[in-house]
N, C-alpha and C positions, 0 to 999 in steps of 0.2 A: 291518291289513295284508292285500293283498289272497292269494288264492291261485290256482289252473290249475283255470279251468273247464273242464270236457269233458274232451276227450282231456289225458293227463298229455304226451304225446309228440310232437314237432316235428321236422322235418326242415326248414331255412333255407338257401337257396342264393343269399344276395345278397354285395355288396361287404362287405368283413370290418368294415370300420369305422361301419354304418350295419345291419348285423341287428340290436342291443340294441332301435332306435326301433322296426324290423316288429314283434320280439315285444311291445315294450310294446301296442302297437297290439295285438295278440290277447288280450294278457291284461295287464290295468292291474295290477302286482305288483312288489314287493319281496321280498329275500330275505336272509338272513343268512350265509348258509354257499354259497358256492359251489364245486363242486366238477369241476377239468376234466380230461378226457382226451382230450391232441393224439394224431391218431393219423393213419398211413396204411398203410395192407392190414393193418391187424389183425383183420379178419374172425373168425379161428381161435382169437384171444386176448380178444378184449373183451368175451363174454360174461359171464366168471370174472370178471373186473376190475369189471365194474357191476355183479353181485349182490353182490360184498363188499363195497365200494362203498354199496349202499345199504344192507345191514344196518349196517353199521358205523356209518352216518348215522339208524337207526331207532333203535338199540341204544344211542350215547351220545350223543347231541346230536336227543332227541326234543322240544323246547322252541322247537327254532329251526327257521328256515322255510330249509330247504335245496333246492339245484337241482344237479341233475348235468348239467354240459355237456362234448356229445361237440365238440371242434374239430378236422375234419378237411379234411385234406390232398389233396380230388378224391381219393380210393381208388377204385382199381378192380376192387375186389372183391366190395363191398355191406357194407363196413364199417358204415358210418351204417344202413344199410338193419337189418343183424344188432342195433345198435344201440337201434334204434326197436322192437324187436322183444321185446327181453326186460322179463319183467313186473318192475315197480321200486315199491313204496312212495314213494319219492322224486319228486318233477316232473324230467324231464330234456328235453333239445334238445337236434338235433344241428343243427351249424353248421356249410358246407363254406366255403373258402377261396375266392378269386376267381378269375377266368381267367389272370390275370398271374403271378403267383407264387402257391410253394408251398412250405412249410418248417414243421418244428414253432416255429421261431421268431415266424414269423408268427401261429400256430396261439395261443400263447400270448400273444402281443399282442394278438389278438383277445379272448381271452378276460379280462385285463385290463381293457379296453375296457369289454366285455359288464358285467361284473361293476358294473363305474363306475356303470353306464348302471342298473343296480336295486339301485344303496345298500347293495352287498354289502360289509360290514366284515370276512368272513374268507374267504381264498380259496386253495382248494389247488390244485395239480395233481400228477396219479400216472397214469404208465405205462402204457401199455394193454399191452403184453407181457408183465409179469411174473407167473411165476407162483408165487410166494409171496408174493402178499399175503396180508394177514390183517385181518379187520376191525378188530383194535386199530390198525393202522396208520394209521385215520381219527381216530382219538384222541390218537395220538400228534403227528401232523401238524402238528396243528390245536388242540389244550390248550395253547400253549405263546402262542398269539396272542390266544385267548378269554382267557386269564387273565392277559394284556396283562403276560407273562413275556419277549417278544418282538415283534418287527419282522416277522423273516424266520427260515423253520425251515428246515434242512437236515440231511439223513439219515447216517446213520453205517449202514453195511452190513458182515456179512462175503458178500466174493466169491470164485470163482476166482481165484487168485493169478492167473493169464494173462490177465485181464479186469481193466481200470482205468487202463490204460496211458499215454492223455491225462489221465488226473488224477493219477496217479502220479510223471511224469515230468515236467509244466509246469504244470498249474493251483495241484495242491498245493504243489510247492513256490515257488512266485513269488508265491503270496498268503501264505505264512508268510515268506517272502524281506522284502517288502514291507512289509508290516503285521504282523508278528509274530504271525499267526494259523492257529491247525493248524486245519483246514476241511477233514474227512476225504475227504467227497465232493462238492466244487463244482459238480459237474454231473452230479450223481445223478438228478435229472431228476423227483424226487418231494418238492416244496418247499408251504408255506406261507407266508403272507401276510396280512399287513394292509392296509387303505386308502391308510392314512399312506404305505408302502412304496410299492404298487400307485401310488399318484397320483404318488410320486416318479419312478419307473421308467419311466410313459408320456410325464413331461416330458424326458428324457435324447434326447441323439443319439443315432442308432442306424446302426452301420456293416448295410451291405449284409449280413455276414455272421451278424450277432446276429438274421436273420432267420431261418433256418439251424438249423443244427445247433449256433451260438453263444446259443443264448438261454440255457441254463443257466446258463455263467457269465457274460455280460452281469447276470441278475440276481445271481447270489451275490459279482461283484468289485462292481458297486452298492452291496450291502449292506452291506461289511468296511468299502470306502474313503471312504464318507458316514457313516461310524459308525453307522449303524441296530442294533440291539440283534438280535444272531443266535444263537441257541440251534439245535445238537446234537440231535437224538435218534436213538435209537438202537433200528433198523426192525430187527434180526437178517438171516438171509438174504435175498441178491435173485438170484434166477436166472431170466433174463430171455433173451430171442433174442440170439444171438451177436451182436455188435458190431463184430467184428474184419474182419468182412469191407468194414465203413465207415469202416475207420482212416485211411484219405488222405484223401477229403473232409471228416471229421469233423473231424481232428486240425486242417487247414487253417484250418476256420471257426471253430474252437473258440480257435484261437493269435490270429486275426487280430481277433478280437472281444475277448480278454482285452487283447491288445496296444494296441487303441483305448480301450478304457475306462482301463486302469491308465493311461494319459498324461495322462487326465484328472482324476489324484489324484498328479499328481509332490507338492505339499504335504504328499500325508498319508505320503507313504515313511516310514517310520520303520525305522530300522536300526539304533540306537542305542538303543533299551529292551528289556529283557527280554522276550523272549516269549513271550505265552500259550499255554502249553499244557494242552488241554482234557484229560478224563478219558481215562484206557487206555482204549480199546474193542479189542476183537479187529477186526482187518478183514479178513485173509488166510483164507479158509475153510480147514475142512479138506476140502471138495470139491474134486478138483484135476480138470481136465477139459481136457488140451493141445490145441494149434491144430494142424492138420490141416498137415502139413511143404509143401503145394503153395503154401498159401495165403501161408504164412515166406519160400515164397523168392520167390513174387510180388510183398513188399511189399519184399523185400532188392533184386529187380533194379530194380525203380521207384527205391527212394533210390538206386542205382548211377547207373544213366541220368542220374536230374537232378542230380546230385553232379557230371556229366560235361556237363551245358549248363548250367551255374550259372555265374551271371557273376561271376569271384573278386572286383570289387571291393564286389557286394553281399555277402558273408559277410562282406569284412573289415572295412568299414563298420559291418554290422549285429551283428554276431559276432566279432568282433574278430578273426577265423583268416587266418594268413597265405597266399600261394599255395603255400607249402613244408608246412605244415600239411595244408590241404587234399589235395592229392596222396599226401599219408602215408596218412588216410584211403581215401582211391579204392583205393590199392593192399591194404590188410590187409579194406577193406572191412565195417569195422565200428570203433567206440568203445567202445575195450577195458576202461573203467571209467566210475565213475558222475563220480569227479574232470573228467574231460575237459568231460562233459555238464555239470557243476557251472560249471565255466569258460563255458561259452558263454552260458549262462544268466544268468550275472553281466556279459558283455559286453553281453546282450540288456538288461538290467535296465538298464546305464547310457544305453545308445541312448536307450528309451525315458523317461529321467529327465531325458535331455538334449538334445530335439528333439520338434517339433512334429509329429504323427503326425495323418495324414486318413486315410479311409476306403481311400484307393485306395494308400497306404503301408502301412497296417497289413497288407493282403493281398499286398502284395510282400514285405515284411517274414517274411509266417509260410510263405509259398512258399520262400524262401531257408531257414528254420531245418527245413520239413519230412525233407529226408533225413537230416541229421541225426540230427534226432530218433526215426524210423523205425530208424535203425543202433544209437543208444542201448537201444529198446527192443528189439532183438534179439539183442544183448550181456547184456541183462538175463535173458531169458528161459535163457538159457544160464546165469546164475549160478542162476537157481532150481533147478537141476539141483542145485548144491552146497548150496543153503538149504533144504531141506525143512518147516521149522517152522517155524509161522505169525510166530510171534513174532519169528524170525530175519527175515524176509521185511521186517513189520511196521517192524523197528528201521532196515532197513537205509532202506524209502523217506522215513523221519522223518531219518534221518542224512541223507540228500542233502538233505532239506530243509534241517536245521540248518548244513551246510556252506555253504549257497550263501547264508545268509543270514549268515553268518559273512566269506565271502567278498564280499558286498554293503556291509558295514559297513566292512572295510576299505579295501572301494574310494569309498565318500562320504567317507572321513573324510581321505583322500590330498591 
């Protein structure tokens, strides 16, 4: 098997789909462990992240011929530049995105790709902001598919309780709604992979949005509703760049991408078996770190506005909410409990169980359920006020899960 003549480090600026053949062409090699970091303007964060990174690939997977790829986002900062820059044991490349788009979705469809293209049989990606990683973290990742325990790995974190909000309030509960499966963080954003997987995932459709900031759960709803074998583990802390200030576009791609994939497993709904519930992990830290009160009522007047040019017979269609309902809403200006959010979630779930969803629906669809769900999660934040312990915090977003799947079940069986 061959290895990286000369320089260990590359920098590649071609079409995303056709860098793997340039670098074959420099270096005729294969590789076992692939490891990628989508990134854009992490300049200030990705040096930490690639030296652990690479000891963690020196330190327990010294046998296998691993490569670290950077895939970025055109950054305008000298990301890829900082990138190429630090000294690594490991072979790495950075790889920018094309002139047309740019998304860590794409970021990681590239790298999928790349991966294909040198016979890579394990392949991770991890975060270039966070800074708690720890080299066990590449161990952990990544043991769970070398030792063919697994398909598809996904992380179990504890976070700020204010931080998780898109997973807490729709991914997590519509894939345990769904499929009976508690899947702590769907879009944690630090996953492994197999081939098997990998090869499944590049042949699927892919809405406009799973290019986005939908690519996390594009692959973790992949995995649950094709039955691929998914294992848990459990990374401790993740304290990473704020998020919250990307909650509208995020939430959006993140909904419209889940919303197109799950239509493509109405079969596998299951709401009538017991549910698997994985091991207790803690998730709610005890780090508590509140959102900044300017930026709460930025995203409160936003869901007001579009609550106010929302066209009522998309909610009642998509949402089942009356125009008498709706107005209730506009006027107290927030969803007083998680029951209500439980309700529309189960109207959403039958929509989608029961109609044919394209790319250019599923983004109508998550634009109409966004205020909403923005009022939900600021209802919520107001009960953490009364929940202080993790545990409390913990039960309650598992309870909404189990309610709506409770609620699910008895609206297929009607």
């Amino acid at each position: 098997m061959a290895k990286f003549q000369g320089s260990r480090s590359h920098i590649l600026n071609k079409n995303n789909l056709t860098t793997a053949k340039y670098i074959r062409q420099i270096n005729d090699c294969k590789f076992d462990i692939i490891v990628g970091i989508p990134t854009y303007n992490e300049a200030d964060s990705i040096r930490n992240t690639v030296t652990i990174i690479d000891r963690g690939l020196v330190k327990y997977f010294p046998d296998f011929h691993s490569l670290i790829v950077n895939v970025d986002s055109k950054s305008t900062d000298g990301t890829n530049r900082v990138f190429i820059s630090i000294p690594t044991k490991t072979p790495k490349v950075s790889l920018t995105s094309g002139e047309q788009l740019r998304g860590k979705g794409l970021n990681i469809f590239s790298l999928i790709s790349i991966s294909k293209e040198f016979g890579a049989k394990y392949i991770a990606t991890i975060d270039a902001d966070t800074s708690t990683i720890t080299e066990k973290w590449v161990k952990t990742i990544l043991d769970p598919i070398i030792q063919d325990r697994a398909d598809f790995v996904t992380p179990v974190y504890t976070r700020n309780r204010y931080e998780g909000n898109t997973t807490n309030h729709f991914c997590f509960p519509l894939l345990y709604a769904w499929f009976g499966k508690q899947l702590s963080q769907p879009i944690g954003g630090d996953f492994g992979m197999n081939s098997s997987f990998a090869d499944y995932v590049l042949a699927q459709q892919k809405p406009t949005s799973s290019f986005l900031y939908g690519i996390d759960i594009f692959l973790s709803t992949h995995a649950v509703g094709a039955n691929f074998r998914v294992e848990e583990v459990f990374l401790g802390r993740k304290i990473h760049k704020p998020s919250f200030d990307k909650i509208i576009p995020m939430f959006q791609q993140v909904a419209a991408t889940m919303i197109f994939v799950l239509s493509q497993y109405i079969d596998r709904r299951d709401t009538s078996k017991p549910a698997i519930v994985s091991d207790s992990k803690q998730r709610t830290d005890s780090f508590i770190q509140k959102l900044d009160q300017e930026k709460i009522t930025f995203v409160k007047n936003y869901a007001i506005q579009n609550l106010r040019q929302l066209p009522t017979e998309n909610a009642q269609k998509y949402l089942g909410l009356s125009s008498k309902k709706i107005q209730s809403i506009m006027e107290i200006q927030t969803l007083t409990s998680g029951t209500e959010w439980v309700e529309i979630l189960n109207s959403l779930s039958d929509y989608i169980a029961n109609n044919s969803i394209n790319d250019r629906g599923s983004t109508e669809i998550a634009k109409t359920l966004s205020p909403f769900f923005f009022l939900r999660v600021l209802a919520y934040f107001e009960e953490l006020e009364q929940n202080k312990k993790h545990k409390n915090i913990d039960a309650l977003i598992l309870n909404q899960a189990k309610n709506l799947r409770s609620l699910s079940s008895f609206s297929a069986n009607r």
